[in-house]
N, C-alpha and C positions, 0 to 999 in steps of 0.2 A: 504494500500500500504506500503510494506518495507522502498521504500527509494524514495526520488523525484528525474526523469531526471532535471536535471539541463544543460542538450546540449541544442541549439538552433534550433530551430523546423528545419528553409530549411537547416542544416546541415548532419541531422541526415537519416541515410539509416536504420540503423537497431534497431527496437525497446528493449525496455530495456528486454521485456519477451525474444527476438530472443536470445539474446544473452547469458544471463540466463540460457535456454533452450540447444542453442549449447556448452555451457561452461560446464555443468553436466552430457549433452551425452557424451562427451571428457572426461572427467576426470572418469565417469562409464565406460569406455571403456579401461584406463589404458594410455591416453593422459593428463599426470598429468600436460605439459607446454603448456604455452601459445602458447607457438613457433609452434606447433603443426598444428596452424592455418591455417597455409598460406598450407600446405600439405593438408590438409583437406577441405578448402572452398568451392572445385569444388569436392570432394567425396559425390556419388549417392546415398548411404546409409544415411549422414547425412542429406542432403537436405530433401529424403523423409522425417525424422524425427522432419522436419520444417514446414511439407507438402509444401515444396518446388517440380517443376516439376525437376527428375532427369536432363534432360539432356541441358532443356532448361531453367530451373527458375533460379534468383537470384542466386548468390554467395552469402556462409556464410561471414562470420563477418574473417576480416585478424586479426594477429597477431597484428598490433599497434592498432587497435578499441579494439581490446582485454584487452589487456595491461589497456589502457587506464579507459574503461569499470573495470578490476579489483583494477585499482589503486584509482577510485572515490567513494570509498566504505570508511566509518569513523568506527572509532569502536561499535559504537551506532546499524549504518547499520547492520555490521556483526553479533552482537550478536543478533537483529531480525531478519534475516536472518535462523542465528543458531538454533532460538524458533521454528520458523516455518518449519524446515524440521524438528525437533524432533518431 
């Protein structure tokens, strides 16, 4: 494992992969900010890409879990992070 959730279990909606996963569809797509989020949450194309049901599954991850989620990464995190998509 990269890095430990350190959230508190009955807080947490969206798993560390979920969001992982919607943050490098975004940014493959030319959605370089976070902000981007709250636009996108309820977009049909991403959810499938979560295997989310379009129309009735789960919302993606908002802009502040986002945020949140890229700001709890240390340098340590990011430079394994960096290994492993090399």
């Amino acid at each position: 494992m990269l890095f430990m959730d350190r959230r508190h279990p009955s807080y947490v909606k969206h798993e560390i992969h979920q969001l992982l996963t919607q943050r490098v569809n975004q940014i493959s797509l030319g959605y370089e900010d976070a902000n981007d989020c709250d636009s996108l949450r309820s977009d049909s194309l991403f959810k499938l890409s979560r295997n989310e049901l379009p129309l009735s599954g789960m919302s993606l991850a908002s802009q502040s879990t986002m945020s949140r989620f890229e700001n709890s990464c240390s340098r340590t995190t990011l430079y394994r992070m960096s290994q492993a998509f090399l």
